[in-house]
N, C-alpha and C positions, 0 to 999 in steps of 0.2 A: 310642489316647487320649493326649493332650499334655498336662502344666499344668506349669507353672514354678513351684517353690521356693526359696529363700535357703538356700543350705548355705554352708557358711566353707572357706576354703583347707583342703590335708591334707598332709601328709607321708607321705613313706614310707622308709625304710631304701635305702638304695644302696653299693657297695663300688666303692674303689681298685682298680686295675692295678698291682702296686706294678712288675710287670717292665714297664713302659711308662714309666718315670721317666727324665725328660730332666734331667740336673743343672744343661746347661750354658743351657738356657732355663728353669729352676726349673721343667719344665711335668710334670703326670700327667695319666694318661687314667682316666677315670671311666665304670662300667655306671650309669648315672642310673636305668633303670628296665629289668624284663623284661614288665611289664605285671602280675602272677602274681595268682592269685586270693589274699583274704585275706577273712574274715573283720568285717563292720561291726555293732557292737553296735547298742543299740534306741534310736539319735539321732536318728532320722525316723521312725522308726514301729517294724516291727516288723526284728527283727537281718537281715540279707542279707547274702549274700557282694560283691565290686565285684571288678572284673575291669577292669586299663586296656588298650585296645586299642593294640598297637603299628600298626597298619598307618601307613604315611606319610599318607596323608590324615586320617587323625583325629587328626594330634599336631599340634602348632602351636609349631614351633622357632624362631621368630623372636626372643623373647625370649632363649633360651638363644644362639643366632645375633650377638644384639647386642651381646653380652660381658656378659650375666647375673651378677652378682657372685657368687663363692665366700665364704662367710662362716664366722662361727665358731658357732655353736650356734645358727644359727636368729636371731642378736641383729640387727635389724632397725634399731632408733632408735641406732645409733653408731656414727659413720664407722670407729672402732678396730675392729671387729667385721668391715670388710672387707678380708680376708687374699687375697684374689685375684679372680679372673676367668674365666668360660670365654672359652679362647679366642675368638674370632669366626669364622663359619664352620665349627666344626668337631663342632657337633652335630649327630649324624645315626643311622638306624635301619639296622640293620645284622642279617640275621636275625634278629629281632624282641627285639634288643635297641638299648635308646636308649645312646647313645655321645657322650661328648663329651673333652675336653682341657681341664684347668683349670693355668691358671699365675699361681703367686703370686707375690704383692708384692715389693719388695727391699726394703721396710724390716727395721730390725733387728727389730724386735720381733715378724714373722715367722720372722725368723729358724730359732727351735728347733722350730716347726709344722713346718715345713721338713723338718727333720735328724729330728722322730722322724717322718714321714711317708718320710725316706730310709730310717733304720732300720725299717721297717714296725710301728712301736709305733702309729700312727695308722692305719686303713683304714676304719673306718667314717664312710662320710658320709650324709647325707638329701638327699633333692630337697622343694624344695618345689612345689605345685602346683597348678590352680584345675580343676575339671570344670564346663565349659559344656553338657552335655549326658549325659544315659544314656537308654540303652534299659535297658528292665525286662523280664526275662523271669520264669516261674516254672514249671520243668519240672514234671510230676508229682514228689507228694511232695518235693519239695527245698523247700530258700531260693527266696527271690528273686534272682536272680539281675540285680546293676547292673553294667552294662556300660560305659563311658565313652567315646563316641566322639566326642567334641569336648573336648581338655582340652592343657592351656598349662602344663608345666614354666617353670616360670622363677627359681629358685635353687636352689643346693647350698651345704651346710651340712657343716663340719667336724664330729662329734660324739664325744662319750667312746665310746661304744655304740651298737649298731646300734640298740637299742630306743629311743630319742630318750626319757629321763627328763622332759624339760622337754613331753612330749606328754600329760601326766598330765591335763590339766586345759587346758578353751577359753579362750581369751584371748576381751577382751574388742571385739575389732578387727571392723569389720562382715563383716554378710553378704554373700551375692551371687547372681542370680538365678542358676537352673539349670535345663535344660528336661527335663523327663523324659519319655521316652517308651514308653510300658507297650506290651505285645505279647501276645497268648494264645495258648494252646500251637499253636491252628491256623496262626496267620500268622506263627507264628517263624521258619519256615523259611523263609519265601518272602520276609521282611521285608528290604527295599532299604536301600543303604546310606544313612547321614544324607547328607541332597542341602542342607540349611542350616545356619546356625550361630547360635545366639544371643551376637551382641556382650554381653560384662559388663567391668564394670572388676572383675576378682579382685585379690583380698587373696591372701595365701600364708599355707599351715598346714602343718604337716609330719604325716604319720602314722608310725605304727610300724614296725618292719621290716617288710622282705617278702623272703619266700625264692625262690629263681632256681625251685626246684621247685614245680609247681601245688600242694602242699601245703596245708592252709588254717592259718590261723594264727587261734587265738581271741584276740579282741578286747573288751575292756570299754568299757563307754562314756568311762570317763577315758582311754581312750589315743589318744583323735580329736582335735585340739587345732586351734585356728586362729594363725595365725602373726599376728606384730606387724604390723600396719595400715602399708602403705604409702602415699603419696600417691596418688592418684587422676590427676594427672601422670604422673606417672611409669609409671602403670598401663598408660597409653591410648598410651606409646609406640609409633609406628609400625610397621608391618608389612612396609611396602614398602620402607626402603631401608633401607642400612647404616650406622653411624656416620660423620662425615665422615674421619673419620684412623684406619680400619681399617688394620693394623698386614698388611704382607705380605710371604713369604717372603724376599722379596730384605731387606727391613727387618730380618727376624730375624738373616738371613745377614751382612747390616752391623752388627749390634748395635745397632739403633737400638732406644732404650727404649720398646718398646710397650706398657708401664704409665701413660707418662705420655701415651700416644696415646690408649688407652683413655678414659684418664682425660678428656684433652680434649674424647671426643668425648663423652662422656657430659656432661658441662659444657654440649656445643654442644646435645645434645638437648633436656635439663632448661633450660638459657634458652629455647629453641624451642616446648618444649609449656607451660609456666608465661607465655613472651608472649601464644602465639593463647588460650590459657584466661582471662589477663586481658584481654585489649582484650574476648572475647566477653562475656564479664561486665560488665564496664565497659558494654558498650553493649546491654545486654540481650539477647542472642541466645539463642539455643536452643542447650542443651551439647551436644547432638548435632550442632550445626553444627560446634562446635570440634572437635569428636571425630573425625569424618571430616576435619577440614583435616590434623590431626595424622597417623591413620592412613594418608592417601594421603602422608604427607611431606613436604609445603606446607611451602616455605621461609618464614618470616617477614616478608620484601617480599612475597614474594605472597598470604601468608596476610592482607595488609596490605589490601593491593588487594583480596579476593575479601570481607573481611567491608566493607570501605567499599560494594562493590560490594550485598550482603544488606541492611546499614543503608539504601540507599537505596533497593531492591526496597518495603524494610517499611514507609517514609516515604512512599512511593506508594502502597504498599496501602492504609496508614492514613488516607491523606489523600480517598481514591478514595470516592466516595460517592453509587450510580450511581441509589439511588433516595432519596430524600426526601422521607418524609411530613408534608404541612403539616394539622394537623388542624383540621376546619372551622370557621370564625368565628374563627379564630386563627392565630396564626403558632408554627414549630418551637418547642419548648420549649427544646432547644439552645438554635439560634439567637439566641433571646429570651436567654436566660442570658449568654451566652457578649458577646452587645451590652450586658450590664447591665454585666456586669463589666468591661469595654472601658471603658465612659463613667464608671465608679466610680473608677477610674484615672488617668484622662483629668481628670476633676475635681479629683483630689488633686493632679495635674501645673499643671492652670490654671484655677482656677474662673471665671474671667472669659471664657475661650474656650470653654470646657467647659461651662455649665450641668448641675448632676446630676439628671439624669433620676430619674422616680418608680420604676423598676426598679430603679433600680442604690441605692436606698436601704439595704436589708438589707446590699450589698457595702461602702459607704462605713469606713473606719477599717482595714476589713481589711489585714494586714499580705501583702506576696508570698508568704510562706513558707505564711501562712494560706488564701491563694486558692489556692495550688499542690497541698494538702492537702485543701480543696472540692473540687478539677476532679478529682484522680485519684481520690477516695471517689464522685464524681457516676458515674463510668467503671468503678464494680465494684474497683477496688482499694483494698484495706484498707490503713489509714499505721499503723494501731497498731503502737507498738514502734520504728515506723521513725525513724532517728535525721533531721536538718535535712539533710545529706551526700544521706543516702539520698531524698528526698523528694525536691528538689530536683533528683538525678539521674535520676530515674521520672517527673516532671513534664515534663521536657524529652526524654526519650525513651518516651514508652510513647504507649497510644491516646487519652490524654487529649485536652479539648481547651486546656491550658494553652498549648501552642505557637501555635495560633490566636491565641489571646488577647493573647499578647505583641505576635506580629506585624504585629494590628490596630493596637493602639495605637502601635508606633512608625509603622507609615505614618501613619497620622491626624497624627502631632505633625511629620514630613517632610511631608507632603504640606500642614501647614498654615503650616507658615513659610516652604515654597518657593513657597507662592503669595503671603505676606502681603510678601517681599522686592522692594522699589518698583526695578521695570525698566522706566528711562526708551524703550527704545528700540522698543518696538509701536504706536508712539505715529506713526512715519513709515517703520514697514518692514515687509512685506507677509507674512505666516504661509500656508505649503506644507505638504503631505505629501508624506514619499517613500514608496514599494514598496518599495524595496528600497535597496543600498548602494552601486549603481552610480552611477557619475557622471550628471549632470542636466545636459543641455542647454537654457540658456534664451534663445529667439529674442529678439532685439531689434526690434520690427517696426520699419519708417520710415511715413511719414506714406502715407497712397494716395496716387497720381499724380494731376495735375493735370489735370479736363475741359478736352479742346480740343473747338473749333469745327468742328463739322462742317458741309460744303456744300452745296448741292442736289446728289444723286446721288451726295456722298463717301462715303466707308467710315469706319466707328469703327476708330481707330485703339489696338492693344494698348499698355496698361503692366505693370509691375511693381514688387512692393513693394519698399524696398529690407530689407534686415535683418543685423544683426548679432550673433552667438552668445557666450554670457559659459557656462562650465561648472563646477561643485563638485559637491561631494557631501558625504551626514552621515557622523560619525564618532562611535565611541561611545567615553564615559567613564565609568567607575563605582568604585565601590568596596565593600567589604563589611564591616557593623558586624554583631556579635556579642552577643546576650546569657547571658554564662553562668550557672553554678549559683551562683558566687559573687554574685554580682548577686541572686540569691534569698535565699543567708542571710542575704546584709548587707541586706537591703533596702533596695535601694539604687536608686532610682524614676529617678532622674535619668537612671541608664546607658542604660536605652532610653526615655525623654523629652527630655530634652536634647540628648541629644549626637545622635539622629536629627534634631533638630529644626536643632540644629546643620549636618548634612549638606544638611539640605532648602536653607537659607539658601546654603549651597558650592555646591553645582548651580544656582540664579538666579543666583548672579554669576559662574559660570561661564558661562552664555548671556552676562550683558551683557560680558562680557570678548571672549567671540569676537566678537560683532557690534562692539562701540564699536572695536574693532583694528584693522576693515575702515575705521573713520576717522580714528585716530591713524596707522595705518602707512601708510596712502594707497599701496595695492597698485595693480600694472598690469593693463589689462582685458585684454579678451582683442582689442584694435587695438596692444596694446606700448605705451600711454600710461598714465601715473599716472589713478589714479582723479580726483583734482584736478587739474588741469594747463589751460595755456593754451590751448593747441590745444584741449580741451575746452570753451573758455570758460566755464568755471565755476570760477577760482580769479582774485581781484583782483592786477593788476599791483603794489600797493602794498597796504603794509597800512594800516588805517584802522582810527580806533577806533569801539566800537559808536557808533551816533548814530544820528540820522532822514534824515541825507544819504549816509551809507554805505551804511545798510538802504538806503534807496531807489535807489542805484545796483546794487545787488545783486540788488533785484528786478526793478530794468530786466534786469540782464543775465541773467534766468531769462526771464522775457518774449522775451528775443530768439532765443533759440535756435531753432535750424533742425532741422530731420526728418536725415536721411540722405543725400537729395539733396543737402545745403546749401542747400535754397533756401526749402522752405515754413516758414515762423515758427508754432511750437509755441504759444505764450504760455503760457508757465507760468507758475501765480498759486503763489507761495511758501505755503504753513500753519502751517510751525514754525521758531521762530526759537532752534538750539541753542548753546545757552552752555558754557562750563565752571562751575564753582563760583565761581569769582572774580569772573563777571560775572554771577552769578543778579540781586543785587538790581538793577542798572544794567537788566537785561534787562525785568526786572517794572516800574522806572518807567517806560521806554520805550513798554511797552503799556497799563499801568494809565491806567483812565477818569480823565480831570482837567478843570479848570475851565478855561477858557477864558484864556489867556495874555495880560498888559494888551500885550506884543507879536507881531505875529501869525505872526513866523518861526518864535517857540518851539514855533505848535501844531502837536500830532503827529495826522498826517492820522490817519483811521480804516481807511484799508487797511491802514497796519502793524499800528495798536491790535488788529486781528484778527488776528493772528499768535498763535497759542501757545506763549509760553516751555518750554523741556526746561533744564534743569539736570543736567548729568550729570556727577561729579566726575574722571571715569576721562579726561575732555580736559585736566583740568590737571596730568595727568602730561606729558604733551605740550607744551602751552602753555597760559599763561592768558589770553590778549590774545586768539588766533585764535577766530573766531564763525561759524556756520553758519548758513545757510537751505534746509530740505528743505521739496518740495511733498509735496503730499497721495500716498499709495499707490495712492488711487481714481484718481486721474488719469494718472500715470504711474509705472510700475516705479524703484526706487533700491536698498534694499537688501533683500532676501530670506532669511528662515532656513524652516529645515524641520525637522521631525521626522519618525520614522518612523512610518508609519500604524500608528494601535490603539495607540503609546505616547507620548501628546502630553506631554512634560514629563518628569517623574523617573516613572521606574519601579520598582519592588520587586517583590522574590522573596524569601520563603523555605526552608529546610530545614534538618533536624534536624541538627547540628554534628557533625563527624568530628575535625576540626583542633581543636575545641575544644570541651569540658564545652555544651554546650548550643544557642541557636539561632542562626542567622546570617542576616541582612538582608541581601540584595546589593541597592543602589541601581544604577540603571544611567539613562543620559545617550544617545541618541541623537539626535544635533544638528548641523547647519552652518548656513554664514550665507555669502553672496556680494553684494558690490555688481553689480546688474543693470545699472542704467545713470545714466551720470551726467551728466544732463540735466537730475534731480530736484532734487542737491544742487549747492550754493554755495559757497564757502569764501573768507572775507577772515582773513587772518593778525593782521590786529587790529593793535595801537600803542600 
């Protein structure tokens, strides 16, 4: 039968080697423990003897291994109180006695510790120590007899007396689980060694002497004591490796000061388990998580990576939601919620865009810190107590649905300004999907070949089309906005309303930037000719100002244009007559309906009047005189952009923040743009 109890650290009496004294490394060798039976008064139940097992597998040296400190009476809470060290490496069972080497400090004020531990006016010390485990036995007629075969020395203690005075009475330091395992007289014998261990983070307590001989020694209940509470860091130190500046013979042998290696590395550790225990906390993890990073010896980069790595297992778990009950004649009550408080928000951001919804009325006035305090009480956890820091920090990481919440609203506020931002240019360039991110090959057809005449008894004679190939591909742009914890306390609505909404607006003129380029920079196709250019006849030999005689030459020479052959005439009928800024209103009286002129050159025919003016400023960075005419898209190909399929326009993503207190927004842009051919457009440099 098994059950686990909380018992507190123990002491026990231990003796100096005094003839094992090294002056010239300050170092002495210590019997830490013989195991020896003693005597346990009635602090768990009823008195029993405890017996510590020395075999090497039930003792766990690692702590004593790491350089265990040697202290002065047990004094726990003051660095003064650390007069030495065991060495590293040099604990060990040795006929079923535990052995170790302790060497002290060089400060002075060890000094005289020192000199009466030379003089042997000093030989009693204590170990302290935690028992994870006993077997219980109770022969006939006897005690009980507890047996410890799971149990962790991990300091020595300088003391007046063997019998540890300061053992009189428990301190007030916690407990610690311990598994006890009971045995009856039939199975004792046959009872297998402990094949587990119960992990605990132990405290240290010292007990009373114990004598090298099986002798019992009676014990009262004041002389069990638990030692001063150490950190729970410090506790959970590693098992599996060594200090990093483990001090070795050759070191001894140079004189190199292995106190102050010690020292370091014990530094290196204590930064080591006090980081992975904070980021784990910090980001809500399970202490057991940290506790194994610690105990396998998880450097801190990688302890870095592995919990980044759990943060995002849990953000997919939480987010993962493989069934979903809609209950009947209604929709999710989530769901439902989670939209009220969305458009309560959304309203408070822009009530004119936003209309507040009849649900979201109880949410209206709510402050963030107050919504963040609803979602995670909606989710089963309790805010009582919890300070604005803490709330805050639980809202953005825990199962709530406040991350949702966030994330909706700022797409809605991007995704409503990237639409409402005026892009002159779909207006005469033709919208693709891509699959994927390879380059895009776009044929140019030419016109079909021309019917010839056939004879009585001729044969049809073959053509072919002619065509020419223009290639691009999309490229992706993005960026990522953040909303943190501080953005909660301060309530501060704007961080993810605005400045999302902000973004939305970057990503539309980011489109018109790459298409209107394709006509300020006037790139070469894929014949090694300017997109504008003579040879193409589509750019005027002269510039000319807008007018009805310019336009109309301009349209003649879109009309004239030939297929590929050179020969057959396309007629292309112009649709859009593009301006810069500088010539918007001139472009608007040119077309605008008007009365009849008392001269009849001034009237402007009605094939231009059908022309629809584009205004687009980003040409008077270039020029403000030069004027455009593109045909329609339906008729023939000019310029082209694409997106990638399934994400037409700005895209978003979120998850839970690593880099930063809270949630992160990635926008993401996949877009290009290529002039196809330039047959469509016109260009007079203007005057």
């Amino acid at each position: 039968m098994e059950q686990t109890i909380e018992l507190p650290a123990f002491r026990r009496a231990a003796e100096l080697a005094p003839n094992s004294i090294d002056p010239e490394t300050r170092s002495v060798e210590v019997i830490w423990s013989t195991g020896a039976r003693v005597r346990r008064a009635a602090l768990f139940g009823e008195p029993h003897d405890e017996e510590l097992s020395m075999a090497p597998e039930h003792v766990r040296l690692e702590r004593l291994n790491a350089g265990a400190p040697f202290l002065k009476v047990h004094e726990a809470h003051d660095l003064d109180a650390v007069i030495g060290s065991v060495v590293p490496g040099s604990a060990r069972i040795e006929n079923g006695q535990g052995i170790a080497r302790i060497r002290l400090s060089e400060r002075d004020a060890v000094g005289d510790i020192w000199r009466d531990i030379e003089a042997g006016h000093i030989r009693a010390v204590s170990i302290g120590y935690q028992v994870h485990r006993f077997e219980i036995s109770k022969p006939d007629g006897q005690r009980e007899l507890w047996r410890a075969v799971d149990w962790t020395p991990f300091e020595i203690s300088a003391v007046p007396v063997g019998a540890d005075p300061a053992a009189g009475f428990r301190a007030k330091g916690e407990h610690h689980d311990c598994v006890l395992h009971r045995r009856d007289a039939t199975t004792e014998q046959g009872a297998s060694p402990m094949t587990d261990r119960t992990e605990t983070t132990a405290e240290t307590a010292e007990q009373s002497k114990t004598t090298a001989a099986p002798e019992e020694t009676t014990m009262t209940d004041n002389t069990i004591g638990a030692a001063e509470t150490q950190t729970r860091a410090a506790d959970t130190k590693p098992t599996a490796t060594k200090p990093a500046s483990e001090p070795t013979p050759e070191d001894r042998s140079r004189g190199v000061d292995t106190d102050a290696l010690v020292s370091e590395a014990r530094a290196q550790e204590r930064e080591r388990v006090s980081t992975i225990h904070g980021l784990a906390d910090k980001l809500q993890l399970e202490r057991g998580f940290a506790d194994d990073l610690i105990k396998r010896g998880v450097s801190i980069d990688e302890a870095r990576r592995l919990i980044l790595d759990q943060v995002a297992a849990k953000a997919d778990e939480t987010r993962t939601f493989p069934h979903v009950s809609i209950p009947l004649g209604g929709r999710d009550a989530t769901v439902t919620r989670r939209e009220a408080i969305s458009n309560a928000l959304l309203h408070r951001y822009s009530p004119t865009l936003f209309p507040l919804e009849e649900s979201a009325r109880e949410y209206r006035g709510m402050t963030l810190m107050e919504l963040a305090r609803e979602s995670l009480e909606t989710a089963g956890a309790s805010t009582r107590g919890l300070s604005r820091d803490e709330v805050a920090t639980r809202a953005l990481h825990s199962t709530s649905d406040f991350p949702e919440i966030l994330a909706a609203v700022t797409n809605k506020t991007l995704r409503q300004a990237y639409e409402a931002y005026p892009r002159t240019f779909p207006l005469f360039c033709r919208q693709v999907l891509a699959t994927d991110f390879k380059a895009m090959h776009r044929v140019q057809l030419g016109e079909a070949p021309q019917l010839l005449k056939v004879g009585e008894s001729g044969e049809f004679k073959r053509g072919t089309l002619g065509e020419s190939k223009e290639s691009y591909r999309i490229e992706t742009y993005g960026r990522v906005v953040a909303i943190t914890r501080q953005v909660l306390i301060n309530d501060d609505l704007d961080a993810f309303t605005r400045i999302p909404a902000m973004y939305g607006n970057s990503i539309a003129q980011l489109e018109s930037d790459v298409v209107w380029d394709i006509v300020t920079s006037n790139p070469a196709m894929a014949d090694g000719t300017a997109l504008f250019h003579a040879t193409h006849k589509n750019l005027a030999g002269s510039g000319a100002a807008l007018g009805v005689d310019s336009v109309g030459l301009a349209r003649a020479a879109m009309r004239k244009q030939t297929g590929l052959d050179k020969k057959t005439v396309l007629n292309i009928r112009p649709a859009f007559l593009i301006v810069p800024a500088a010539l918007e209103l001139k472009a608007e009286q040119l077309v605008a309906q008007n009365l009849v002129p008392a001269q009849s050159g001034n009237v402007v025919p009605q094939s231009i009047r059908t022309l629809s003016p584009i205004a687009e400023p980003r040409l008077d960075a270039a020029s403000e005189t030069a004027w455009y005419l593109a045909a329609s898209p339906n008729q023939i190909d000019t310029i082209e952009y694409a997106y990638l399929e399934g994400q037409q326009g700005a895209y978003i993503e979120t998850r839970n923040g690593f880099d930063v207190d809270g949630v992160e927004i990635k926008c993401r842009l996949d877009f290009g743009a290529k002039a196809i051919d330039w047959r469509g457009l016109y260009k007079n440099p203007g005057a």
